[in-house]
DOFI-842916 format. One line per 5 residues: number of its first residue (from 1); their letters; for each residue z, x, y of N, C-alpha, C, O, CB. Coordinates in pm, whole numbers, plus 32768, in hexadecimal, padded with zeros to 4 digits. Each point is the difference from the previous one (the first is absolute). Glycine has a CB too. Example, Ala and Ser with C-alpha at 12.3 -4.5 7.8 and 13.67 -1.06 7.14 Angstrom:
# residues 2
1 = AS = 830C 8527 7DC7 8000 7FA7 8077 8000 805A 8078 8042 8068 7FFE 803B 7EDB 7F8D; 7F3B 809A 80DE 8006 8052 8077 8049 7FB3 806D 8011 8033 806F 7F18 8043 7F52
# end
This chain:
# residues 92
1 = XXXXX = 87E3 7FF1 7D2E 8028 7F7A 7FE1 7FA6 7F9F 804D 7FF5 8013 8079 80FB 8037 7F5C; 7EC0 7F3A 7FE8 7FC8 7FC3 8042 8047 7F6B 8039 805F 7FB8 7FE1 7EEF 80DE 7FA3; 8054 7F6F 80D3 803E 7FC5 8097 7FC1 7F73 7FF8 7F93 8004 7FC7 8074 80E8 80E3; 8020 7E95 7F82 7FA9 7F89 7FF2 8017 7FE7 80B1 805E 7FEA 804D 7FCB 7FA2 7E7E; 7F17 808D 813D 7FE6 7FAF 8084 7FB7 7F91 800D 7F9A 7FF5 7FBB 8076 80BE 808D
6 = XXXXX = 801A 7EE0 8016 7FAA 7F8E 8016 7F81 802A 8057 801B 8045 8062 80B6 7F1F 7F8E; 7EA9 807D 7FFB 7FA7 802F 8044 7FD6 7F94 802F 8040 7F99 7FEA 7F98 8122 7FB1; 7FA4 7F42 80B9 7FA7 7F99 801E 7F98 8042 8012 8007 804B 8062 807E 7F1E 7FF4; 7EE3 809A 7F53 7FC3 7FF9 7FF5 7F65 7F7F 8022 7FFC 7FA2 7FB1 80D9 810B 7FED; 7ED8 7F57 80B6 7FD0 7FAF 8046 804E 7F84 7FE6 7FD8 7FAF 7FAD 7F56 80C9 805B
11 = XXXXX = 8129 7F7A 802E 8032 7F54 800A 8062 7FE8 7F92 804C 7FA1 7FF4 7ECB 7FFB 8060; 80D6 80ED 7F45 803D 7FDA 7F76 8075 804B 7FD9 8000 807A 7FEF 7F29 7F4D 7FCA; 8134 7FF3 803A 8091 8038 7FDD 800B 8029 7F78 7FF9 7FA3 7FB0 806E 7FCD 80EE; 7FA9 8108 7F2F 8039 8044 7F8B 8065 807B 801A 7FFE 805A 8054 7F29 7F5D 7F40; 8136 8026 7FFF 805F 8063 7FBE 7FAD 8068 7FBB 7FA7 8002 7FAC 810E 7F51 802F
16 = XXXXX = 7F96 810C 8077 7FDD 8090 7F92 8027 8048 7FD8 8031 8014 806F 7F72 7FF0 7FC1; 808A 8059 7F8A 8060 807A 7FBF 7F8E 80AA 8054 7F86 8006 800E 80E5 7F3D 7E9B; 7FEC 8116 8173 7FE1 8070 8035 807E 806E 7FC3 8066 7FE7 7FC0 7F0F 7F94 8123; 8055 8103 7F4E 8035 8060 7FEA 7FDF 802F 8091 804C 8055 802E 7FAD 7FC2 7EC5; 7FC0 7FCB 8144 7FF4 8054 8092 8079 7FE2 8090 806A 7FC3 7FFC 7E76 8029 7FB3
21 = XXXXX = 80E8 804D 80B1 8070 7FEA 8082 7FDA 7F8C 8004 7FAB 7FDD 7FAE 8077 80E8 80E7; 8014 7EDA 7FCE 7FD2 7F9C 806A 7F8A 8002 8041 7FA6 7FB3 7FE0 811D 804A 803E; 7F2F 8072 805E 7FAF 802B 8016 7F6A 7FE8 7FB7 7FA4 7FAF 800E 8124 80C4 803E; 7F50 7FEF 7F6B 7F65 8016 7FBE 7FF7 7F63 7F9C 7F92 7FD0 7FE3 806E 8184 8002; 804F 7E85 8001 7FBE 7F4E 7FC8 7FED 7FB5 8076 7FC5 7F94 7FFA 80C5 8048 7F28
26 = XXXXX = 7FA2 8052 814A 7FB4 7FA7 8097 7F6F 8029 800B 7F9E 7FB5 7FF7 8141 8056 80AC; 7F23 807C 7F73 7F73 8035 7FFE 7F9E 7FD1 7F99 7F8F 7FE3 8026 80D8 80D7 8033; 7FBA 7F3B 7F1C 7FA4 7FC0 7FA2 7FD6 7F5F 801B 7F97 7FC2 7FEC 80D8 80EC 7F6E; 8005 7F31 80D7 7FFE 7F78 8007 7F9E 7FDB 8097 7FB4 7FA0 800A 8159 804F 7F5F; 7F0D 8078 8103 7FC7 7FEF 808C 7F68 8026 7F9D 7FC6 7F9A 7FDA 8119 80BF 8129
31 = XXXXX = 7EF1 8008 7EDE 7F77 8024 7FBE 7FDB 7F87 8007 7FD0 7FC3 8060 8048 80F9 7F06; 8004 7F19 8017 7FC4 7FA3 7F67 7FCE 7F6E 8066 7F9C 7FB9 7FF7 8148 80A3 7EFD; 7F98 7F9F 8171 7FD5 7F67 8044 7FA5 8017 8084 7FD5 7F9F 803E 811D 7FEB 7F75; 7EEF 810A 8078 7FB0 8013 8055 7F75 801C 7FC9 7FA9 801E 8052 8115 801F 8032; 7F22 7FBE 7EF9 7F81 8022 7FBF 7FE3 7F3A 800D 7FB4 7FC6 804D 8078 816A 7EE1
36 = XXXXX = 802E 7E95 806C 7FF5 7F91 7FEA 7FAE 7FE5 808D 7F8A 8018 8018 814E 7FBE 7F37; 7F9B 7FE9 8110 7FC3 7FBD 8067 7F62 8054 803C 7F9E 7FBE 8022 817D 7FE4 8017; 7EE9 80EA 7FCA 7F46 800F 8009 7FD7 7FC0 7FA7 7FE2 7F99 803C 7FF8 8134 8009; 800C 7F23 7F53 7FBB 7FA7 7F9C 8002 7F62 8030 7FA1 7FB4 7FF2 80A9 80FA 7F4A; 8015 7F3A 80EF 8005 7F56 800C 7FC0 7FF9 8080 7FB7 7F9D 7FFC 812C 8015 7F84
41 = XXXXX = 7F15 807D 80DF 7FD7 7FE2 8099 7F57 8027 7FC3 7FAB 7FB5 802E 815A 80A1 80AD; 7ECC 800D 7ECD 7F7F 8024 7FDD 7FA9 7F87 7FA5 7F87 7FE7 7FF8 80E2 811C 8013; 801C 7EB8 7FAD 7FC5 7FC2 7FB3 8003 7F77 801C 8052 7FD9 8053 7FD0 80D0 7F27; 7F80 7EF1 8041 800C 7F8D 804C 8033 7F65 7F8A 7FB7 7FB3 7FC1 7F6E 80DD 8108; 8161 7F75 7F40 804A 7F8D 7FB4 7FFB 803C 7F72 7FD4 7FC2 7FA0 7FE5 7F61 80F9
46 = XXXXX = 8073 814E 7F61 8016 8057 7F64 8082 7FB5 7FE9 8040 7FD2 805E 7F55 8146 7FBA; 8088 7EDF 7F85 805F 7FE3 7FA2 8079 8092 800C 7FD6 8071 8017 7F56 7EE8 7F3C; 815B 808C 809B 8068 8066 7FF2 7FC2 8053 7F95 7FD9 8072 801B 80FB 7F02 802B; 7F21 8056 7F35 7FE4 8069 7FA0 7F71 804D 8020 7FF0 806A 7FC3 809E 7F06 7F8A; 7F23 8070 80F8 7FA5 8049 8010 7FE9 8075 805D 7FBA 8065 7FF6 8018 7EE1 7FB7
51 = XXXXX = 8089 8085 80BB 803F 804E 8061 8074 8062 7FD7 8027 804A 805B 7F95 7EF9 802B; 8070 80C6 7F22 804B 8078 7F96 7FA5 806F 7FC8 7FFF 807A 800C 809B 7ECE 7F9D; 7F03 8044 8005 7FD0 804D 7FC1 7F9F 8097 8032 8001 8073 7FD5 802D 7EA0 7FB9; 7F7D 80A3 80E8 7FB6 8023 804F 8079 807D 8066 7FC1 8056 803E 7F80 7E99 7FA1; 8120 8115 802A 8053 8032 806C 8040 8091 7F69 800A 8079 8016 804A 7E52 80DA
56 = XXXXX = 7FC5 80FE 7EA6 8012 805C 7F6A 7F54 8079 8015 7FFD 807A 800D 80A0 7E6C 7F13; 7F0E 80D2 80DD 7F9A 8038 7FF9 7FD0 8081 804E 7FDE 8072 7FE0 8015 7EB7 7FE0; 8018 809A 80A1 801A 805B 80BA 805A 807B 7FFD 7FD5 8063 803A 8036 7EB1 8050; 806E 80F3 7F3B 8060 8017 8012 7FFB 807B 7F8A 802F 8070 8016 802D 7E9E 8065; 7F72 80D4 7F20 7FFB 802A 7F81 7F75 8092 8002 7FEC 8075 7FDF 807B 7E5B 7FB8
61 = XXXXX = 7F61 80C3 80A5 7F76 8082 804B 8024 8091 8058 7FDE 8076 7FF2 7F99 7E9E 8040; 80F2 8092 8046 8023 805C 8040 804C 8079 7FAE 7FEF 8079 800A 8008 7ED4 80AA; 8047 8080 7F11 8053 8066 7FA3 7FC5 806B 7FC0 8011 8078 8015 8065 7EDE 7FC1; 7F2E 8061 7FC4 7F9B 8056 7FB7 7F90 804A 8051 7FAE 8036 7FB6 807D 7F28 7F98; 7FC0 80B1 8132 7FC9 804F 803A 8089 8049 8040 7FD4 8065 8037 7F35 7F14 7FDF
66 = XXXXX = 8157 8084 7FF5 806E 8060 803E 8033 8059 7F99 802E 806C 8026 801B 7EEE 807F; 7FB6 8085 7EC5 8002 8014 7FBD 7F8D 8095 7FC0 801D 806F 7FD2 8062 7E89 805C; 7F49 80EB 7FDD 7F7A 8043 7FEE 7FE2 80A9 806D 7FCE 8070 7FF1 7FD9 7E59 7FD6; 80B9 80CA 80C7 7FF8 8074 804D 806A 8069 7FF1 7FFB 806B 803C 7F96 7F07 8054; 80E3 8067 7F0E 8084 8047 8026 7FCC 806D 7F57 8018 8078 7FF3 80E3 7E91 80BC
71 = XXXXX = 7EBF 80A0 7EEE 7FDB 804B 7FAB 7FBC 807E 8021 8031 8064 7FCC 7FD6 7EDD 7FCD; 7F6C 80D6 80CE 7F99 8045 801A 8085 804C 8057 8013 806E 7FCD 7ECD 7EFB 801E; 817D 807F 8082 8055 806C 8035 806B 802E 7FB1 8047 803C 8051 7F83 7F72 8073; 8067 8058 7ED6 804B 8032 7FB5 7F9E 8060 7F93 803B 8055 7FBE 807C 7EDA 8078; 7ED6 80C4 7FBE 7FB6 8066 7FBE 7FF6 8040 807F 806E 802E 801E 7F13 7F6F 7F0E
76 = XXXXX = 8038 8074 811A 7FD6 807C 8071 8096 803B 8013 8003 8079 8012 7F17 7F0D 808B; 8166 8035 7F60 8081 8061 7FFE 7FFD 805B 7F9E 8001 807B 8000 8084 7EE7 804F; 7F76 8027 7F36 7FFF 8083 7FA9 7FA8 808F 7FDC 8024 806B 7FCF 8037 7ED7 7FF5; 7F1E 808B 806B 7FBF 807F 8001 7FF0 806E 8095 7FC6 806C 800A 7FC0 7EFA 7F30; 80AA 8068 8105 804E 802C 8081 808C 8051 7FD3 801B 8070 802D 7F83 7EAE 8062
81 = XXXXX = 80B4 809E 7F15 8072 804D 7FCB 7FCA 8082 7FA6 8031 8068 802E 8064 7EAE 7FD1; 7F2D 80FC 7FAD 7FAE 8045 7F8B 7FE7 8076 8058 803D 806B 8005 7F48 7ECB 7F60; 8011 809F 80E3 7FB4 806D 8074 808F 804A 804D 7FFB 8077 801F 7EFF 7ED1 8027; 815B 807F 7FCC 8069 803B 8086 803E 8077 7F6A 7FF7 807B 7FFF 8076 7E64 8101; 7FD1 80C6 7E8E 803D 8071 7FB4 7FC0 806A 7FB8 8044 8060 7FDC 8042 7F07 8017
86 = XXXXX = 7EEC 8092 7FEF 7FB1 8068 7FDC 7FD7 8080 80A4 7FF3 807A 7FF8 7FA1 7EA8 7F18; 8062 8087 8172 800E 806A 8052 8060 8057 7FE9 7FE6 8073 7FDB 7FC6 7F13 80AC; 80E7 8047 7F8F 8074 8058 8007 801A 8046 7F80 8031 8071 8001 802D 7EFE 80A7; 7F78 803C 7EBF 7FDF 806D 7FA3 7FD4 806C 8013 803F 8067 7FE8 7FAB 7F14 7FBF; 7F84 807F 8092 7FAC 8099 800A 8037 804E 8052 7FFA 8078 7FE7 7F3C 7F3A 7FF7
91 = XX = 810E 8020 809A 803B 8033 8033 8088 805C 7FFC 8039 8047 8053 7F33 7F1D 7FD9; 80A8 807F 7F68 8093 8046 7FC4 7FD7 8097 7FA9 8059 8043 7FCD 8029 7EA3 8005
# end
């Protein structure tokens, strides 16, 4: 059942709907405004929306390289799995 939290986002108050704990919408919310503000202290008189966008961007990267990595370790499991049940195959 989703949950409506008030957030604040650099300076900016929005309502939101969740399905998650408390918790972990603090943590998204602690993230999202700790990327922001690196961007704003980096950047010089950016605009909010650019400072989203730019903080979307960042954020979106990071992913798609974590992403990428959890792909490349879930193949070596699986052929790590393959190899373990063809040992104990031959072995039988």
């Amino acid at each position: 059942m989703k949950k409506r939290y008030d957030i604040k986002i650099l300076g900016q108050e929005l309502a939101v709907l969740s399905d998650a704990e408390d918790e972990q919408v603090a943590n998204v919310v602690q993230f999202v405004n700790d990327k922001m503000q690196d961007i704003v202290q980096s950047g010089d008189g950016l605009r909010t929306v650019d400072v989203a966008i730019l903080a979307a961007l960042n954020i979106t990267e990071d992913f798609l390289k974590l992403k990428g990595v959890n792909k490349d370790l879930c193949e070596q499991l699986t052929r790590r799995s393959e190899k373990l049940i063809q040992l104990i195959e031959n072995a039988s």
